[in-house]
Each structure stands twice: as structure tokens, then as C-alpha cells.
PAZA-79569 format. One line per field, with one value per residue: x, y, z of N, C-alpha, C in turn. Coordinates in nm, 2 decimals. Example, Ala and Ser with C-alpha at 12.3 -4.5 7.8 and 13.67 -1.06 7.14 Angstrom:
% residues 2
n.u <- c(1.32, 1.28)
n.v <- c(-0.57, -0.22)
n.w <- c(0.78, 0.71)
ca.u <- c(1.23, 1.37)
ca.v <- c(-0.45, -0.11)
ca.w <- c(0.78, 0.71)
c.u <- c(1.32, 1.29)
c.v <- c(-0.33, 0.00)
c.w <- c(0.78, 0.79)
//
This chain:
% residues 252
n.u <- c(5.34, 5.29, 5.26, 5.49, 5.64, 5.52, 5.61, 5.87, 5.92, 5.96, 6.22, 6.38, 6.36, 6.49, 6.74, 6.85, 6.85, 7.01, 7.27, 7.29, 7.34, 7.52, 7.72, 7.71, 7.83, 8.10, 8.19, 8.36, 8.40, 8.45, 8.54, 8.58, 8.76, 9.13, 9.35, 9.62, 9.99, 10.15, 10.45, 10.48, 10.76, 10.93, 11.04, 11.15, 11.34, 11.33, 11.50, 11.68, 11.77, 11.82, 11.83, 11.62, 11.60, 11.64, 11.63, 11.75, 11.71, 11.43, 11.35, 11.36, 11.44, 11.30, 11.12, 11.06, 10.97, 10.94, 11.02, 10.87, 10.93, 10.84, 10.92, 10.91, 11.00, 11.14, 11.04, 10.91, 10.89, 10.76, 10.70, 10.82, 11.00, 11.12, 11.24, 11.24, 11.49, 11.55, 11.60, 11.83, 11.97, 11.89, 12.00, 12.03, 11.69, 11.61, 11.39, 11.20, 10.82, 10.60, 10.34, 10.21, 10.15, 10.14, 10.16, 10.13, 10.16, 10.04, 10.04, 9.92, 9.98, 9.73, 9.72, 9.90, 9.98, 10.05, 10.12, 10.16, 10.36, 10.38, 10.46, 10.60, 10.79, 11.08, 11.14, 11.29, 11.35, 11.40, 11.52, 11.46, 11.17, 10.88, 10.62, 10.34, 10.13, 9.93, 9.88, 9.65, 9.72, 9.60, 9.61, 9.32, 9.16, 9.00, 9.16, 9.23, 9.27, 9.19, 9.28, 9.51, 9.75, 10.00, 10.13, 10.06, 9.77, 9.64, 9.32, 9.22, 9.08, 8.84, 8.75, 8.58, 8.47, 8.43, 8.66, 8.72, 8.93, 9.03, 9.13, 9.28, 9.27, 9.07, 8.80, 8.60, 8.34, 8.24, 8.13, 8.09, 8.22, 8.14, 8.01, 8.15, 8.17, 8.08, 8.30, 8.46, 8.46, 8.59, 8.88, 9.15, 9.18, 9.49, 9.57, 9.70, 9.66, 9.58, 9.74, 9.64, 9.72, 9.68, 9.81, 9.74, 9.80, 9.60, 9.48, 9.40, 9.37, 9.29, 9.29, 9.19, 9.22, 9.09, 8.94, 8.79, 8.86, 8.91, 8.87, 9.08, 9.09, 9.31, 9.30, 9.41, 9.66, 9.86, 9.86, 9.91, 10.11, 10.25, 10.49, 10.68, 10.85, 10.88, 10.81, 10.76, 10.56, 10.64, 10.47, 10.47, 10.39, 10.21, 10.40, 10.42, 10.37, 10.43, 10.45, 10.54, 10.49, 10.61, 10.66, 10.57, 10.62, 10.48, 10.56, 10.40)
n.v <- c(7.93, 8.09, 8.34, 8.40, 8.40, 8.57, 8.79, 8.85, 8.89, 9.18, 9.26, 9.10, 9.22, 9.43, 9.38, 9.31, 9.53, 9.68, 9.51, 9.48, 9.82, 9.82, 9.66, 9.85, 10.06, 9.96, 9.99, 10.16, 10.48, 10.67, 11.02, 11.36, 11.46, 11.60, 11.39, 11.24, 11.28, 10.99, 10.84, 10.96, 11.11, 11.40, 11.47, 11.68, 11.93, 12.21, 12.40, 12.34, 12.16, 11.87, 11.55, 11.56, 11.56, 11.73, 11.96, 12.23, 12.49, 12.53, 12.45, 12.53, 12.62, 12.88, 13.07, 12.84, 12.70, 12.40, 12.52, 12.51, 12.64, 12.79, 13.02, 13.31, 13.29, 13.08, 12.84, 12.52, 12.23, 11.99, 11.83, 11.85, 11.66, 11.71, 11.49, 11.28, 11.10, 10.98, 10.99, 10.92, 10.94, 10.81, 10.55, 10.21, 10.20, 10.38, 10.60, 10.50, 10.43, 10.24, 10.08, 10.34, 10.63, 11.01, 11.37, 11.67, 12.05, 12.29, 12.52, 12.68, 12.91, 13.07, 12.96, 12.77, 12.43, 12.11, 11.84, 11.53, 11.28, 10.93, 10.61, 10.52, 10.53, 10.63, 10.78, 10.64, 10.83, 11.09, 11.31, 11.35, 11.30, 11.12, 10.84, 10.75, 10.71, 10.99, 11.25, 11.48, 11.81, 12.15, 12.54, 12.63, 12.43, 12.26, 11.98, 11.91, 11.69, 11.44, 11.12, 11.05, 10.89, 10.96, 10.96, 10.71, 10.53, 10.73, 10.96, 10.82, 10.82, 11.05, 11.35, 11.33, 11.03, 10.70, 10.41, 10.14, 9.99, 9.79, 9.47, 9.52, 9.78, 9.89, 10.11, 10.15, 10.30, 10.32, 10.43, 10.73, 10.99, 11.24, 11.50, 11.63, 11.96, 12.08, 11.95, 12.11, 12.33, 12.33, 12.39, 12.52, 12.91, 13.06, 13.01, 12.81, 12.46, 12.13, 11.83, 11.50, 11.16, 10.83, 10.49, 10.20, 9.86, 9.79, 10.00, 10.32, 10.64, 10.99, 11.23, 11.59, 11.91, 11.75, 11.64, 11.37, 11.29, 11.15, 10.78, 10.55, 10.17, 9.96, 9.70, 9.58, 9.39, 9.39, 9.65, 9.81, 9.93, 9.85, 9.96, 10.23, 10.53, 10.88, 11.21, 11.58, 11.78, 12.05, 12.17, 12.13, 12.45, 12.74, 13.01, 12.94, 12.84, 12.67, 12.56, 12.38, 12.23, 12.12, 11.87, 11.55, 11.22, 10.84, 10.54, 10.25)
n.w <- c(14.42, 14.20, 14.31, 14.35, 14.15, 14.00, 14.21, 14.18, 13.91, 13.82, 13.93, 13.79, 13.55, 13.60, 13.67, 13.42, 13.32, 13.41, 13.38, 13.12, 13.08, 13.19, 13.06, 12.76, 12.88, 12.90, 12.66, 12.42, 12.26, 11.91, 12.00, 11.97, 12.05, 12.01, 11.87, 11.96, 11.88, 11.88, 11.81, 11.54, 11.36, 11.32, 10.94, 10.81, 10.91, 10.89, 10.84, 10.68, 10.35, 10.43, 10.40, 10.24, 9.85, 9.53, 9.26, 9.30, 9.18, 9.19, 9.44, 9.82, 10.17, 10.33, 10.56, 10.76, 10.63, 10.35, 10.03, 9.73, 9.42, 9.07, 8.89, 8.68, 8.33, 8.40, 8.38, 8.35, 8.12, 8.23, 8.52, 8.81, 9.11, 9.48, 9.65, 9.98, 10.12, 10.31, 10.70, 10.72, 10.43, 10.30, 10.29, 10.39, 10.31, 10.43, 10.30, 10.20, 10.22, 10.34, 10.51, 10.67, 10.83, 10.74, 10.82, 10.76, 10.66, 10.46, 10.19, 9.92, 9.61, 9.36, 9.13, 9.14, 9.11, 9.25, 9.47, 9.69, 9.68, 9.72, 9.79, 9.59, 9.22, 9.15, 8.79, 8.51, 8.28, 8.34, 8.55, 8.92, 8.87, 8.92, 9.01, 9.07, 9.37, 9.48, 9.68, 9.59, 9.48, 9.44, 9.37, 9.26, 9.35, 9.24, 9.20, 9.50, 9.74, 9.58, 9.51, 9.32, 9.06, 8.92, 8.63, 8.56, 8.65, 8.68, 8.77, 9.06, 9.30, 9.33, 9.50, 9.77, 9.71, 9.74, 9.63, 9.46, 9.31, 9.03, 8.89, 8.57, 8.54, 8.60, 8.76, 9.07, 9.18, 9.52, 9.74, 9.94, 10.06, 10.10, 9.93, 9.64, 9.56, 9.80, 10.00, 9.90, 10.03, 10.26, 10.18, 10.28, 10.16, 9.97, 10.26, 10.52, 10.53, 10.67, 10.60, 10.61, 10.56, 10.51, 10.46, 10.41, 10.39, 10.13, 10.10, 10.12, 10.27, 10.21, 10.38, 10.51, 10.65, 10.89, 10.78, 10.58, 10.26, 10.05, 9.99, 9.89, 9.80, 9.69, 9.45, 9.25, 9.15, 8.98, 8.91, 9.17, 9.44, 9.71, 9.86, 9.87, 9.72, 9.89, 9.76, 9.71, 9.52, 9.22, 8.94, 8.61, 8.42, 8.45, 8.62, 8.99, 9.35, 9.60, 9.97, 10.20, 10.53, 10.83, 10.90, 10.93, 11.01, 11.04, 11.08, 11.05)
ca.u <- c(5.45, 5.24, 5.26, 5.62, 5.70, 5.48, 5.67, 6.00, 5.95, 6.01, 6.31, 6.45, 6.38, 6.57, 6.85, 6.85, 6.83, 7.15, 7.37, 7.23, 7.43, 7.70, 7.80, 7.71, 7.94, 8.25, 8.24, 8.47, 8.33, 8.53, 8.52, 8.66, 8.95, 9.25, 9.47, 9.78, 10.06, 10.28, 10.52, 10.52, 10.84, 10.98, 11.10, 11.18, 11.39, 11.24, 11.60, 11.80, 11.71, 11.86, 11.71, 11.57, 11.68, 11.53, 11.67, 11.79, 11.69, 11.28, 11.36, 11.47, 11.39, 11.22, 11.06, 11.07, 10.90, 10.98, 10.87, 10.88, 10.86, 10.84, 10.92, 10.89, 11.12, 11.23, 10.95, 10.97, 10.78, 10.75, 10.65, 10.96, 10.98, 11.21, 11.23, 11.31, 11.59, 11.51, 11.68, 12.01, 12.03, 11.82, 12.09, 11.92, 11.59, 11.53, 11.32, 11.07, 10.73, 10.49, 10.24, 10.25, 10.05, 10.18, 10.08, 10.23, 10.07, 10.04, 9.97, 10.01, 9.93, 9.63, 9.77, 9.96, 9.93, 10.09, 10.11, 10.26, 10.37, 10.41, 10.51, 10.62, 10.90, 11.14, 11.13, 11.48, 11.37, 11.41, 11.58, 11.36, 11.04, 10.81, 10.53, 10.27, 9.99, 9.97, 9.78, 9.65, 9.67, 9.57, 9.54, 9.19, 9.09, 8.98, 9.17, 9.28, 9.24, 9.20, 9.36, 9.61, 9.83, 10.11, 10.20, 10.03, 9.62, 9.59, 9.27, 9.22, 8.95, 8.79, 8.70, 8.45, 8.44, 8.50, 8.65, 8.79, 9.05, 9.00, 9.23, 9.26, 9.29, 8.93, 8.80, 8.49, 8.28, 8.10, 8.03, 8.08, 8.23, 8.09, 7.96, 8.25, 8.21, 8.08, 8.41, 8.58, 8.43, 8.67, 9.02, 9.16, 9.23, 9.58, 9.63, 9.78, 9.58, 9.67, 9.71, 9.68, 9.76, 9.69, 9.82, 9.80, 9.81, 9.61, 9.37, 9.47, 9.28, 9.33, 9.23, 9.23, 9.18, 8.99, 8.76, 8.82, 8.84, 8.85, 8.93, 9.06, 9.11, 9.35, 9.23, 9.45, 9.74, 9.91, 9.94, 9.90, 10.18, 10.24, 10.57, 10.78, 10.93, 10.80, 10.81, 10.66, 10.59, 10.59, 10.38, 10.45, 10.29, 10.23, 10.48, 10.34, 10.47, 10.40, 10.46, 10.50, 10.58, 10.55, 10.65, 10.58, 10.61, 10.49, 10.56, 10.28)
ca.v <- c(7.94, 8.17, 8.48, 8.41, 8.43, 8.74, 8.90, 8.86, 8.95, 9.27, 9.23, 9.01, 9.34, 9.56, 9.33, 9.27, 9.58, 9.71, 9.46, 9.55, 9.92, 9.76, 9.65, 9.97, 10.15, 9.92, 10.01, 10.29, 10.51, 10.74, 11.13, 11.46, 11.52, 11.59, 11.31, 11.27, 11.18, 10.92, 10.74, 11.08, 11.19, 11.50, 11.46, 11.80, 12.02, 12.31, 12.48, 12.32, 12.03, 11.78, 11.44, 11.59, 11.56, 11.79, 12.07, 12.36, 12.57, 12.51, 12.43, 12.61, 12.63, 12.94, 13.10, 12.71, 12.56, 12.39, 12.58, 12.48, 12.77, 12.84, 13.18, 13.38, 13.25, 12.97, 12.71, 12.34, 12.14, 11.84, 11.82, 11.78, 11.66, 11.69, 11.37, 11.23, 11.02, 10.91, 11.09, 10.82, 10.99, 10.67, 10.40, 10.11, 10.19, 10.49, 10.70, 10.43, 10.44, 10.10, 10.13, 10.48, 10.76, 11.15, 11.46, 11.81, 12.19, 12.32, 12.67, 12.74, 13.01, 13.05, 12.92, 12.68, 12.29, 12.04, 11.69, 11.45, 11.16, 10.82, 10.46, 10.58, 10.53, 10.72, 10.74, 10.67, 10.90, 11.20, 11.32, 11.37, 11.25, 11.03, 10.80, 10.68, 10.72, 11.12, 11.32, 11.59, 11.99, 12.31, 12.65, 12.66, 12.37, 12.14, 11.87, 11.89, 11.58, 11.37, 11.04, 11.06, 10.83, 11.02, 10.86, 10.58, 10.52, 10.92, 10.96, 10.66, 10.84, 11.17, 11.40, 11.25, 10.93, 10.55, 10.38, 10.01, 9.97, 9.63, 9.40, 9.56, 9.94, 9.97, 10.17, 10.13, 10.41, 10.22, 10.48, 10.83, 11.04, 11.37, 11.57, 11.73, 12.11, 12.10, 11.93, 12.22, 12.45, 12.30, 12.41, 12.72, 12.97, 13.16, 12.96, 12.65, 12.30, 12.03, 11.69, 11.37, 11.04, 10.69, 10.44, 10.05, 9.74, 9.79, 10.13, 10.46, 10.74, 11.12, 11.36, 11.72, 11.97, 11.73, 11.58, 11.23, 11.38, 11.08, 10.63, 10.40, 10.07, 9.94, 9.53, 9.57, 9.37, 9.41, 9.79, 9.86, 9.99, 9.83, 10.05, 10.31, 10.66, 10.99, 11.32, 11.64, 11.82, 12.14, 12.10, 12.19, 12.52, 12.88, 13.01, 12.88, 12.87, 12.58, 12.56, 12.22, 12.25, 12.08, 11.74, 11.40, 11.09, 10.74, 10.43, 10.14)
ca.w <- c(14.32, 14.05, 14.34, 14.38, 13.98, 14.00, 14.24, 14.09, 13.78, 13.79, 13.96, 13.66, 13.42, 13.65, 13.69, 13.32, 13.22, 13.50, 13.34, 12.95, 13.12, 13.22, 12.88, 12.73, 12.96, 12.91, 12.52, 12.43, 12.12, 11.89, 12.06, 11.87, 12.13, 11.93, 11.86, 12.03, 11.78, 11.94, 11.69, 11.45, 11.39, 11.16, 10.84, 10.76, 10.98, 10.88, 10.86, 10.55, 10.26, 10.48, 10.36, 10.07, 9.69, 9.44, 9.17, 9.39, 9.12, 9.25, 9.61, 9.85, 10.26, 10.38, 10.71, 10.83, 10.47, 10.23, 9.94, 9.58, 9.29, 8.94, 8.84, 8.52, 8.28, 8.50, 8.37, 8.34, 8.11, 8.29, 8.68, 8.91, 9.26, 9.55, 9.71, 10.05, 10.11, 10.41, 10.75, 10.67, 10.34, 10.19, 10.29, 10.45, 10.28, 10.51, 10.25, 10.15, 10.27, 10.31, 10.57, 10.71, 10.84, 10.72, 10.83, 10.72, 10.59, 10.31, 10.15, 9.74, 9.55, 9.30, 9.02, 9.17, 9.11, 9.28, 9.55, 9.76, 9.63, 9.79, 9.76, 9.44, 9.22, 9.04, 8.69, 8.42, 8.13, 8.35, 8.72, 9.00, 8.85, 8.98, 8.93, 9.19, 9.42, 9.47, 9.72, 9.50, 9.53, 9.36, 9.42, 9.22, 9.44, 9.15, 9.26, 9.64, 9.80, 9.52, 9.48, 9.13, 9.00, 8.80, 8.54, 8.60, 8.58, 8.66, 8.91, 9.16, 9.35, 9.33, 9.61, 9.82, 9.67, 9.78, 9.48, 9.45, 9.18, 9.03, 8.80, 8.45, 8.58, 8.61, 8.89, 9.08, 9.30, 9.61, 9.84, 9.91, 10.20, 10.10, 9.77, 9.59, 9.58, 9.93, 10.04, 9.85, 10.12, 10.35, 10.15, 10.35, 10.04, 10.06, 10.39, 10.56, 10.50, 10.73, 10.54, 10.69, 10.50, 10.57, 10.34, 10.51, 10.29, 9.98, 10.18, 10.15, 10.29, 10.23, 10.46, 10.47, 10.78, 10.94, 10.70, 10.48, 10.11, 9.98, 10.01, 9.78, 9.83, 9.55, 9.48, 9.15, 9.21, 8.86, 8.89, 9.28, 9.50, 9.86, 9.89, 9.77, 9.79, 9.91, 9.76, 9.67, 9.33, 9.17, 8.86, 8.51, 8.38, 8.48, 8.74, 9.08, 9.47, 9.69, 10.04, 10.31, 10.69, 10.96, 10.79, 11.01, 10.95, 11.13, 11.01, 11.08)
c.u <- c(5.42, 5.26, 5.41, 5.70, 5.64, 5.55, 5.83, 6.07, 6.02, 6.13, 6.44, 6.48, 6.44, 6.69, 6.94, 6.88, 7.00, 7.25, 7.40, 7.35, 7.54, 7.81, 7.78, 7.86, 8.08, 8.27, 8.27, 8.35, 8.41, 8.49, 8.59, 8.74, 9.06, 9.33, 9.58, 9.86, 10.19, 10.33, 10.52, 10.62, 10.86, 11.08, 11.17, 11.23, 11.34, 11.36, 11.67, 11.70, 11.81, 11.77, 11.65, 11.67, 11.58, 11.61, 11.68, 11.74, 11.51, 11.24, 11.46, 11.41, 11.37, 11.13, 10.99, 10.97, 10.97, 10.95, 10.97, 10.83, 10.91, 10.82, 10.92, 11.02, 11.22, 11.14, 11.00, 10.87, 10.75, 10.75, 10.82, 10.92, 11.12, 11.17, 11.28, 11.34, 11.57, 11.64, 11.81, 12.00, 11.97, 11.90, 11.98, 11.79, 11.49, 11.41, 11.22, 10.98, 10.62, 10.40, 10.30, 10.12, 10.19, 10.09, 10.16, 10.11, 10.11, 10.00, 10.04, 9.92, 9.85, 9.64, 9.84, 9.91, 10.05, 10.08, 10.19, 10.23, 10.40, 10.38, 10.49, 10.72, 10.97, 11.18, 11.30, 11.45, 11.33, 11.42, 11.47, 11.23, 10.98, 10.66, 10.48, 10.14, 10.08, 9.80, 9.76, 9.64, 9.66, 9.50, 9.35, 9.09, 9.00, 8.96, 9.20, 9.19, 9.20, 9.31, 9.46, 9.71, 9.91, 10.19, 10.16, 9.89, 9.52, 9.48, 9.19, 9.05, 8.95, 8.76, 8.56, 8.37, 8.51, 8.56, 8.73, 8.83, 9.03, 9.09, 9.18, 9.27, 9.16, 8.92, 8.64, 8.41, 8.17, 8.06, 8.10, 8.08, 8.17, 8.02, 8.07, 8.30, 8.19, 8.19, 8.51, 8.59, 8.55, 8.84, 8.98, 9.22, 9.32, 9.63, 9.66, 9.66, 9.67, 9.62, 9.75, 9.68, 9.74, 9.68, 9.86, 9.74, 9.78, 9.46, 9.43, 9.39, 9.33, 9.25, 9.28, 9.13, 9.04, 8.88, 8.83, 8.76, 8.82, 8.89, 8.97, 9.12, 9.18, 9.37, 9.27, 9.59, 9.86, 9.98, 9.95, 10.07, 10.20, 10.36, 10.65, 10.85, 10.84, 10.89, 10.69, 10.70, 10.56, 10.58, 10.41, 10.32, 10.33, 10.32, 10.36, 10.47, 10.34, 10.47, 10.45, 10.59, 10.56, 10.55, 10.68, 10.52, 10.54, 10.48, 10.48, 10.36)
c.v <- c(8.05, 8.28, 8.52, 8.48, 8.56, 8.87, 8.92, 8.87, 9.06, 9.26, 9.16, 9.12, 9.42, 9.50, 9.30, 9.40, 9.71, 9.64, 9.46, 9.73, 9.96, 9.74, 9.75, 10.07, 10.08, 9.98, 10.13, 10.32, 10.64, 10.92, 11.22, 11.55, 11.51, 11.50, 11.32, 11.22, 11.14, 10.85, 10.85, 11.12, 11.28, 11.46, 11.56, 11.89, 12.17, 12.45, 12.42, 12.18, 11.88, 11.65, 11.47, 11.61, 11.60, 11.88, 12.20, 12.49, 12.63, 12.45, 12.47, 12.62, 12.78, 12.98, 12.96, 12.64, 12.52, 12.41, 12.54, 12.62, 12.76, 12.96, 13.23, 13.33, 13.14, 12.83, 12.64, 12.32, 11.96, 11.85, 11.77, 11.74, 11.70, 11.55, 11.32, 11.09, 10.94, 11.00, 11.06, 10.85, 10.85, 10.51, 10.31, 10.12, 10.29, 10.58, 10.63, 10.38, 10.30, 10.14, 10.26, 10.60, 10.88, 11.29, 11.56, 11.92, 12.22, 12.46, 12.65, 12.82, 13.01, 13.00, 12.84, 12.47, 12.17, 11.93, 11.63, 11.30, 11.09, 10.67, 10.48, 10.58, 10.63, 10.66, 10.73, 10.77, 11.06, 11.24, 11.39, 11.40, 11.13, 10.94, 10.72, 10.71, 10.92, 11.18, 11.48, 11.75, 12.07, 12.39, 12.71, 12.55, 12.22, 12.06, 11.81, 11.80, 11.45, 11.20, 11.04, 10.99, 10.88, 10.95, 10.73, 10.61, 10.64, 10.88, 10.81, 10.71, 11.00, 11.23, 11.37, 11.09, 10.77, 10.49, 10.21, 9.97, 9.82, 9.58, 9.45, 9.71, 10.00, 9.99, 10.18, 10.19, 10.27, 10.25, 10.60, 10.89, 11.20, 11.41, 11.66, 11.86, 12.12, 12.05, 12.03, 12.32, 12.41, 12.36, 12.57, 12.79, 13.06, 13.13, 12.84, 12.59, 12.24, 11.89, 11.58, 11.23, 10.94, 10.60, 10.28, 9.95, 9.80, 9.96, 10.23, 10.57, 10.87, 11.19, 11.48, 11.84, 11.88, 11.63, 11.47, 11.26, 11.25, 10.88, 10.60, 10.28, 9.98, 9.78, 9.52, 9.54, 9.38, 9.57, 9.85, 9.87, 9.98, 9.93, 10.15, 10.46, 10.79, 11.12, 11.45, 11.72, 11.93, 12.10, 12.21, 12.29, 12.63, 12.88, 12.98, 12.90, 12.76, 12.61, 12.43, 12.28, 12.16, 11.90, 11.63, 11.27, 10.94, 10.60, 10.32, 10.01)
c.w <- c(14.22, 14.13, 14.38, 14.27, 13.96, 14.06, 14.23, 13.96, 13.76, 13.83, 13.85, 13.58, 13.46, 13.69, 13.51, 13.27, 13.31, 13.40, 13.14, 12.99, 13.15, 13.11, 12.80, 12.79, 12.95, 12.74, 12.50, 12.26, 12.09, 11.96, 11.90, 11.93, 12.02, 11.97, 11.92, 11.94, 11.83, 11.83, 11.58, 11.47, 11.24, 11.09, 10.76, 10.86, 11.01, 10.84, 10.74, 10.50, 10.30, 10.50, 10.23, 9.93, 9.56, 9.37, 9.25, 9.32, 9.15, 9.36, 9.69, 10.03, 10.30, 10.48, 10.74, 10.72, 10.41, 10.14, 9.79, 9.48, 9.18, 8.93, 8.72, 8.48, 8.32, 8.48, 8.37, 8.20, 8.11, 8.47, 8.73, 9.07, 9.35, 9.63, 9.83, 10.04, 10.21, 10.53, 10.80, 10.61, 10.24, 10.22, 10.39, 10.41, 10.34, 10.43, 10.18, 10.27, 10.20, 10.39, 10.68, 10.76, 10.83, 10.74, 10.82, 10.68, 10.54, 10.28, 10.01, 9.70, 9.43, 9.22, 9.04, 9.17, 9.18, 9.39, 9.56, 9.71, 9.73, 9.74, 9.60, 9.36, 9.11, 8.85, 8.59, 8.33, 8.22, 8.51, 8.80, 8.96, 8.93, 8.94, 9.06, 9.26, 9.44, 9.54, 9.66, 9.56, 9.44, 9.44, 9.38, 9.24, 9.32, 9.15, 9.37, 9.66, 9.72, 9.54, 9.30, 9.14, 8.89, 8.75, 8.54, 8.56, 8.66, 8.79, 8.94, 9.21, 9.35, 9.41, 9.64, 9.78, 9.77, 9.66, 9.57, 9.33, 9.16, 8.87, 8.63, 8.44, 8.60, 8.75, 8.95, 9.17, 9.36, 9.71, 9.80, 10.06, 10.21, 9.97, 9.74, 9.57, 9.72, 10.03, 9.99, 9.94, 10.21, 10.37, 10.21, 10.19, 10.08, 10.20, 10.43, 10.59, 10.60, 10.66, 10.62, 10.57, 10.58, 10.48, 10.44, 10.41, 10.16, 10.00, 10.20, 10.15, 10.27, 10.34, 10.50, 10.59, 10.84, 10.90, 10.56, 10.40, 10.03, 10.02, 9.90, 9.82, 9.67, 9.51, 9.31, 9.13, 9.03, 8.83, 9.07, 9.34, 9.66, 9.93, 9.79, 9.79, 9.80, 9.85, 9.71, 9.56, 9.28, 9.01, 8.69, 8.44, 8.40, 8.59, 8.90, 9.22, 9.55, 9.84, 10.13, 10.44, 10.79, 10.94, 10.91, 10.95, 11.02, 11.06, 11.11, 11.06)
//
């Protein structure tokens, strides 16, 4: 019996270590094949402000953008948005966004400041304002990718940060997806950004050509935001020129 158990040992470690290969090989693991985006549709024509509602006087469509400007003499002082309606014109609830992924590009000019709002609502003490979660932009890179709350408890999360919002508006860093100037290397200057959004229950991620700028996780149920409206913002100040294309939407 002891030259039997001898010679079937091995046999056990090479049977053991086949089926150890086996289960290996059935587990899938993320790659860096481009996504396919099934369930994205456009929100933006690319050809007229069909769905959108915003001051015609700082929106206007353009070689297939939607571009936002401030020009000399044409200031604001107060941030405006154009807003979608939804692609019913808002009836039935079409232009509010709960769990969602968004992806669209972007280009603004050096001096330019502004961001896409979402699950956000419109404010009474002034037309096409807004107030909400806000994927941030600037031309002097500052704040792109930021999490901001306009009008509300301002920045959520910081580029490159984890943060967890917690009852009383405090805000709490507990990890870290990058180092902040070195995620700035990332913004194309002068050229189109692709933004991606992920906003599901109380988890909202930014990310920006590629690369997750920043999380928050919002565990602040007093001021947090499970749904609400989407638009985008040209930003009180020096004259400025924003740019959005390519606008898709998917609802989760």
C-alpha cells in the first residue's frame, strides 16, 4: 500500500494542479479593447438646439457642436446653462437623468470655464440656472474633472481623489485614483476631451480621455441628488467659447 500511495502522488499534483487551470481559464478579466456602446443614444443632433433650452444669445449650433460663447460686451454675471429637455421636449420626464452613463467631447478656449451638469435642478431666482452635481471644466485646466456642486456644497471631489460625502456636508478623502497635476497631463489643450460619466445610485465617477479623474460616493442623504436635469454651462466672467459634440446618453 505505501508503494502504491508513492506512486500516485504525483499524479494527484498534476491532476490538481490541471483543474487549479481550469478555473483560471473560465475567469474573464477586464482587457483595454474599446468598449462597444450598446444602449448609448444621441442627445444632440448636431444640426439645430432641438431638445435643448438655453438663451440663444450664448448658444448657438456650429460645424456639428454645440457651442456656448461670451463675447466682448455680451458678459453675464451669473453662469447660465442650456438645458436638455429631454428628445419629447421634457414631457413625460424625458430630460431627467437618475442612473445614467454620458459621454460627449469637448474643446474650450484658454480662458474659458465651464461644466456639465446633472441630476440637477433648476433654480427660481433666475432662468436657465442650475444647481447640482457638475462635471467640471477649464481652459487653464485647474478644475477639469473635478466633482462641483453649483450652488450647492461647491467641490465634492477633487481631481484624483475618492471622497465620501457624509451627513452634515462634510466630505471625506479615502483613496486616490491619481496625483492631481499629473492627471492634468492628460487634458488635450486647444483640442477635443472625451468625457465619460457614471452616475448609479449614490456613485458617481468622472472620467476623462480615458482615465478616472476622479469618484464620489455621496452617503449624505439630506443634500445628495439621486435624480435630476442635465445641462451644460457657460460660466460667468471673461469672454469665453466652449464647445460639446458628440452627445450620448444611456440610461441604467
Amino acid at each position: 500500500m505505501g508503494l502504491i500511495s508513492l506512486h500516485f502522488a504525483p499524479i494527484g499534483c498534476v491532476l490538481l494542479m490541471l483543474l487549479s487551470s481550469a478555473a483560471l481559464a473560465q475567469q474573464t478579466f477586464p482587457t483595454t479593447a474599446p468598449a462597444s456602446e450598446p444602449g448609448f443614444e444621441p442627445i444632440f443632433d448636431g444640426k439645430s438646439l432641438q431638445g435643448w433650452d438655453g438663451d440663444p444669445k450664448f448658444w448657438r449650433v456650429e460645424d456639428d457642436a454645440l457651442v456656448g460663447e461670451i463675447t466682448p460686451g455680451n458678459e453675464i454675471k451669473r453662469n447660465t446653462f442650456i438645458i436638455w429637455r429631454g428628445n419629447n421636449g421634457g414631457k413625460g420626464g424625458g430630460g431627467l437623468t437618475k442612473d445614467f452613463e454620458l459621454k460627449l467631447r469637448y474643446r474650450i478656449s484658454a480662458k474659458g470655464n465651464s461644466g456639465i451638469n446633472y441630476r440637477s435642478v433648476e433654480t427660481d431666482d433666475a432662468k436657465f440656472a442650475m444647481r447640482g452635481y457638475q462635471y467640471d471644466m477649464d481652459g487653464a485646466d485647474k478644475y477639469t474633472g473635478n466633482n462641483y456642486e453649483e450652488r450647492g456644497r461647491t467641490f465634492m471631489a477633487v481631481r484624483g481623489q475618492v471622497v465620501r460625502a457624509v451627513e452634515g456636508g462634510q466630505r471625506e478623502v479615502v483613496g486616490a485614483v491619481g496625483e492631481y497635476t499629473e492627471l492634468a497631463k492628460l487634458i488635450r489643450k486647444d483640442d477635443w476631451n472625451d468625457v465619460h460619466i457614471i452616475a448609479r445610485g449614490n456613485t458617481m465617477v468622472h472620467i476623462l480621455n480615458g482615465q478616472v479623474m476622479c469618484v464620489l460616493v455621496d452617503d449624505d442623504p439630506e443634500h445628495r441628488m439621486l435624480e435630476g436635469k442635465l445641462g451644460v454651462q457657460v460660466h460667468a466672467g471673461p469672454p469665453m467659447k466652449v464647445e460639446f459634440r458628440e452627445i450620448r446618453l444611456k440610461r441604467l
